[in-house]
Backbone as ProteinMPNN parsed JSONL, in Angstrom:
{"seq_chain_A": "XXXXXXXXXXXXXXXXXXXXXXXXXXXXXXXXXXXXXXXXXXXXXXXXXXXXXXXXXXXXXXXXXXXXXXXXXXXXXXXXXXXXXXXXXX", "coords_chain_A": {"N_chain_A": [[26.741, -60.792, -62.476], [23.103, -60.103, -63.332], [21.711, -59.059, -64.938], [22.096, -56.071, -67.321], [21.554, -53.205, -68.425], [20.63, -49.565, -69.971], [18.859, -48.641, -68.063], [18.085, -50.176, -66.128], [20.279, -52.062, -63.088], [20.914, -55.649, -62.368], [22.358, -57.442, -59.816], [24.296, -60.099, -58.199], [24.561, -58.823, -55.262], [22.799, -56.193, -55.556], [20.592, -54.106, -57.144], [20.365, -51.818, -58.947], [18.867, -48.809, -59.68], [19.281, -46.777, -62.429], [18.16, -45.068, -64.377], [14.64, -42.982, -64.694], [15.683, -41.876, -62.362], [18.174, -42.352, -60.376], [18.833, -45.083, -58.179], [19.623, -46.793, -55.378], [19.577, -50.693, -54.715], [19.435, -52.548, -51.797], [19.842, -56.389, -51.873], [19.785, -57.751, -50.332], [17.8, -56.705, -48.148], [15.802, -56.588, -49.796], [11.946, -57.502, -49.683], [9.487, -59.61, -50.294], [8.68, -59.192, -53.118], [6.423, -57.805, -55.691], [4.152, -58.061, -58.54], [2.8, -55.231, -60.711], [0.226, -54.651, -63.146], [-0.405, -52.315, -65.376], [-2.837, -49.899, -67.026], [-4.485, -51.687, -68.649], [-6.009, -51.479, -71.753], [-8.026, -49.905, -74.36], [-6.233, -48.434, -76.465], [-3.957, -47.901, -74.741], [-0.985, -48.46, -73.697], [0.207, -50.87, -72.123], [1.23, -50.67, -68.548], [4.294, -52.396, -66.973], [5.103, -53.674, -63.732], [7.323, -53.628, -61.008], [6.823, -53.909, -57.562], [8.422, -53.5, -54.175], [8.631, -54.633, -50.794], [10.672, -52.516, -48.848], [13.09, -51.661, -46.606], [11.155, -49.821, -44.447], [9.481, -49.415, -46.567], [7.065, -49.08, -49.289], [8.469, -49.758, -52.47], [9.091, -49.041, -55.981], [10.902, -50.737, -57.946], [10.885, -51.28, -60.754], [9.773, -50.279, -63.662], [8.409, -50.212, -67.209], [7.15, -50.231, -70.073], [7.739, -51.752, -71.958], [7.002, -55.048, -73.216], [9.343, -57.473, -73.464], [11.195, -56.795, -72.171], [10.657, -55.93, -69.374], [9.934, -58.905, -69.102], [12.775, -59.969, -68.98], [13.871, -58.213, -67.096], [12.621, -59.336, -65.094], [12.891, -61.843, -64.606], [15.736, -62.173, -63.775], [15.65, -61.322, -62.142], [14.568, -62.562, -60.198], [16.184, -64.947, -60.221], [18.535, -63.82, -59.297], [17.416, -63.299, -56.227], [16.824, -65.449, -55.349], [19.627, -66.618, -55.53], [20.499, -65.329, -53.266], [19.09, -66.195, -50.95], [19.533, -68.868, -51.143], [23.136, -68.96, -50.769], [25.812, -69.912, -52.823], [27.902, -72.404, -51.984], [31.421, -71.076, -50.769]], "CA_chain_A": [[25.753, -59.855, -62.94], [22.192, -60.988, -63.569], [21.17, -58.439, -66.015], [22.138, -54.918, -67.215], [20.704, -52.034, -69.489], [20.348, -48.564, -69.593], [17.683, -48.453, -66.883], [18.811, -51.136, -64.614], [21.64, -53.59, -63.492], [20.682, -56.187, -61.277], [23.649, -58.122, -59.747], [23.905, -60.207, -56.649], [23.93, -57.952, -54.19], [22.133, -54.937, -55.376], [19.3, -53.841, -57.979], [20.731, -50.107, -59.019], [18.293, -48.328, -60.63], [19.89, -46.098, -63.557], [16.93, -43.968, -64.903], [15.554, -41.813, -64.29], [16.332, -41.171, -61.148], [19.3, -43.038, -59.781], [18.767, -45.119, -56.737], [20.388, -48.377, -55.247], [18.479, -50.881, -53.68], [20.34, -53.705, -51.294], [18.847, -57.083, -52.338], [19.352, -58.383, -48.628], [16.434, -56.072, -47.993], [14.314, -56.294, -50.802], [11.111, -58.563, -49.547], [7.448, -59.66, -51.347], [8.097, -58.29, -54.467], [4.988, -58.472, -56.383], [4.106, -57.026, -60.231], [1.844, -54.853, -60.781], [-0.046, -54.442, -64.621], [-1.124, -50.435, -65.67], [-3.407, -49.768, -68.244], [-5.444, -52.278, -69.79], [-7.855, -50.63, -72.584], [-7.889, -49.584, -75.894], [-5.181, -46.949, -76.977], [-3.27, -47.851, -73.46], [-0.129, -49.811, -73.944], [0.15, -51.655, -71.062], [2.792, -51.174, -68.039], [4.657, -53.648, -66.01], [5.708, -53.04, -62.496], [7.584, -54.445, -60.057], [7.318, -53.16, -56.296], [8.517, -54.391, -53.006], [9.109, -53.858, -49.389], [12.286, -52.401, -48.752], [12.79, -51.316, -45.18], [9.528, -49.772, -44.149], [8.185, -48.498, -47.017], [6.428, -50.049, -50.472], [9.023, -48.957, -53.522], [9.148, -49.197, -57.397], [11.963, -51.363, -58.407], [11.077, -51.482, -62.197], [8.69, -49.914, -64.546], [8.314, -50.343, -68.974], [5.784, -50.782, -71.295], [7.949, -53.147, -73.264], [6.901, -56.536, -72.43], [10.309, -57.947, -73.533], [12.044, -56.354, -71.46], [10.354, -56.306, -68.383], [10.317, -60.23, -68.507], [14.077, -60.357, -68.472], [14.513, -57.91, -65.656], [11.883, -59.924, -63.547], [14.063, -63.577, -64.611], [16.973, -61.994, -63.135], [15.379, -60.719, -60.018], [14.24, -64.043, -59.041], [17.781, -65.489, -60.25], [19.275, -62.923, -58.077], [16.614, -63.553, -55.138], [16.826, -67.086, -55.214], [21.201, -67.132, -55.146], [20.41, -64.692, -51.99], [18.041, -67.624, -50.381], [20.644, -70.174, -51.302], [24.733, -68.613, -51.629], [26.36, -70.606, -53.282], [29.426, -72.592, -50.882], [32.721, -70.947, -51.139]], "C_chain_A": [[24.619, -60.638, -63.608], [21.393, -60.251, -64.743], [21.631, -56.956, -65.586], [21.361, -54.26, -68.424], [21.044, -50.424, -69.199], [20.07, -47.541, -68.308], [17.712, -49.055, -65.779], [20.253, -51.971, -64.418], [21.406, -54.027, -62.196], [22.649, -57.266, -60.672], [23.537, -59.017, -58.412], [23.722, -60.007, -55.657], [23.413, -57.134, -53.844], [21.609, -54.955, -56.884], [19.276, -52.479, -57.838], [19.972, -49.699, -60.748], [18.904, -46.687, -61.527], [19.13, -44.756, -63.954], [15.626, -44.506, -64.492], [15.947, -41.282, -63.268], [17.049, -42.256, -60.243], [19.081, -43.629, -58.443], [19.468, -46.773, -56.912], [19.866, -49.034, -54.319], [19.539, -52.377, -52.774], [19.826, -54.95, -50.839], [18.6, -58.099, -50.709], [18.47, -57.503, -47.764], [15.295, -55.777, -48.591], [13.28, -57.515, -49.99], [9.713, -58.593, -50.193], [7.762, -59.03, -52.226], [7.423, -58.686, -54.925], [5.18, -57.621, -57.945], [2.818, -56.57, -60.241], [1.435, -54.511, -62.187], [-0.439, -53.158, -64.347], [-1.453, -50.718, -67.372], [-3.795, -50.846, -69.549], [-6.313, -52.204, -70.069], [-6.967, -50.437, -73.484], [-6.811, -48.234, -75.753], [-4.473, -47.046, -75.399], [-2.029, -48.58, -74.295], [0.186, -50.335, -72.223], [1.817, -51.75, -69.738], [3.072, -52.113, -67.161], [5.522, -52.92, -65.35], [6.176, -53.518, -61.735], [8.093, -53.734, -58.606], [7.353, -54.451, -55.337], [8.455, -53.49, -51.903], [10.605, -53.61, -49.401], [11.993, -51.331, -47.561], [11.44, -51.314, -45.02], [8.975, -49.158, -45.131], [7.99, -49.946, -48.584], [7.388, -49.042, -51.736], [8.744, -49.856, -55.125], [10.173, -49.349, -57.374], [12.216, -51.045, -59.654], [9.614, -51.194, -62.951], [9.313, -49.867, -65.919], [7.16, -51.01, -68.786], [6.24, -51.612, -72.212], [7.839, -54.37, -72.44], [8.014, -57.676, -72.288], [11.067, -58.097, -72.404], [12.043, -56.852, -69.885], [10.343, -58.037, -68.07], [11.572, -60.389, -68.211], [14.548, -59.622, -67.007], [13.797, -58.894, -64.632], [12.775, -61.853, -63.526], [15.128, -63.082, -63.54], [17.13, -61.411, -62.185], [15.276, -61.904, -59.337], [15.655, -64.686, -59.46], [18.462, -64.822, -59.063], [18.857, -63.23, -56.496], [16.861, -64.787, -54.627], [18.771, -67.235, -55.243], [21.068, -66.264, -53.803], [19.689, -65.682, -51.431], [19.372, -68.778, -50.397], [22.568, -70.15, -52.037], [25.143, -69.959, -51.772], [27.95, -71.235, -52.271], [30.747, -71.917, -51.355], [33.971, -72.38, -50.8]], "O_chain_A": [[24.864, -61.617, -64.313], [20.529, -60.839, -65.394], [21.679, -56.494, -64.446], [20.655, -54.878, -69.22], [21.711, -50.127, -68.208], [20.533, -46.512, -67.816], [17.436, -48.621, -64.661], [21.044, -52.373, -65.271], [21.532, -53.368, -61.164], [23.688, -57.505, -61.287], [22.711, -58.67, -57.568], [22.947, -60.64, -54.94], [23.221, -56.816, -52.67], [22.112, -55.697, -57.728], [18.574, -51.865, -57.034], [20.165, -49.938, -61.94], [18.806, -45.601, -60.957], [19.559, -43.611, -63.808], [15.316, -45.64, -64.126], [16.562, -40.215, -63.261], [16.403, -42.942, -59.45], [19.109, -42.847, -57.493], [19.707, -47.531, -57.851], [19.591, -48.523, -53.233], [20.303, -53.056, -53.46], [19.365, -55.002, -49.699], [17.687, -58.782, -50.246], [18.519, -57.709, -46.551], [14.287, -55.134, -48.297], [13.901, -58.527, -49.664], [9.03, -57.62, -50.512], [7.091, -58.003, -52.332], [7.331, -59.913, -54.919], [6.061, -56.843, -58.311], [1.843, -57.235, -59.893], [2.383, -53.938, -62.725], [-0.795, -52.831, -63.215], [-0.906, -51.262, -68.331], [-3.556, -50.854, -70.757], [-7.355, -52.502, -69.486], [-5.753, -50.624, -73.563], [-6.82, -47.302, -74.949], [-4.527, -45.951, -74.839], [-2.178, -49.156, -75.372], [0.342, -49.492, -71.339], [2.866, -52.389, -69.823], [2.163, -52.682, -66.557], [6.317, -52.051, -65.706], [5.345, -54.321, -61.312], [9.184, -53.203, -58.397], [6.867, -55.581, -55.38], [8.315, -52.268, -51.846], [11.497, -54.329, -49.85], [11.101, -50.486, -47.49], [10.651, -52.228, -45.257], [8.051, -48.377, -44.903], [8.477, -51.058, -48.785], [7.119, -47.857, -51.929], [8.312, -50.999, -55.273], [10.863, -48.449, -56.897], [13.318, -50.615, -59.996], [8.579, -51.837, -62.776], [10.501, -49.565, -66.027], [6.535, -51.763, -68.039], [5.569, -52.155, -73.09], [8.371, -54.652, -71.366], [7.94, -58.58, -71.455], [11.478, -59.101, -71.822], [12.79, -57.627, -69.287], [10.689, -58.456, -66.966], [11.766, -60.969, -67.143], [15.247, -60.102, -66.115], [14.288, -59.198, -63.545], [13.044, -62.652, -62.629], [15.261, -63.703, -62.485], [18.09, -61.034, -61.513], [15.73, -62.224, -58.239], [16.256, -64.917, -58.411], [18.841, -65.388, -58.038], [19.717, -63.384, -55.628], [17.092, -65.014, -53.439], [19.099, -68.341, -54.812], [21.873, -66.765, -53.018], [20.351, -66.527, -52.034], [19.905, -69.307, -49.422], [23.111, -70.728, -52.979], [24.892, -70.914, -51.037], [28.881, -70.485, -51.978], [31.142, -72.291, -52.459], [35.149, -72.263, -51.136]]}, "name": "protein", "num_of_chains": 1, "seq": "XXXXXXXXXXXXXXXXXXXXXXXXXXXXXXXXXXXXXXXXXXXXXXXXXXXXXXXXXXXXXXXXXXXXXXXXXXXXXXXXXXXXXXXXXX"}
């Protein structure tokens, strides 16, 4: 397990989103994820986003406005991404 919470739990083979609305994503189909920033201005707080391709469409993996946070889920996507790129030998 590469990170859990509330809101997410990434793991090596899947990125199951918790809240709020429950979905499970299967990381041997996630591709290009990118981040996207929301709302920078005065009286905004600022969100962090992280979408990809998954099959054919463009999804939301991970959205917060805490900046904490969101860095650890995005460490432990590319941890996760990167042991999918390179399993480890049994």
């Amino acid at each position: 397990m590469f990170y859990r919470s509330a809101d997410i739990l990434i793991t090596s083979t899947h990125v199951v989103v918790l809240q709020p609305d429950p979905i499970r994503f299967d990381l041997e189909i996630i591709q290009a994820p990118y981040i996207i920033r929301h709302g920078r201005g005065i009286g905004f707080r600022t969100g962090h986003e992280i979408r990809a391709r998954y099959e054919a469409a463009d999804v939301r993996i991970f959205y917060t406005t805490n900046s904490a946070t969101f860095g650890a889920v995005r460490r432990a996507l590319i941890r996760a991404l990167e042991q999918r790129a390179n399993p480890l030998p049994i």
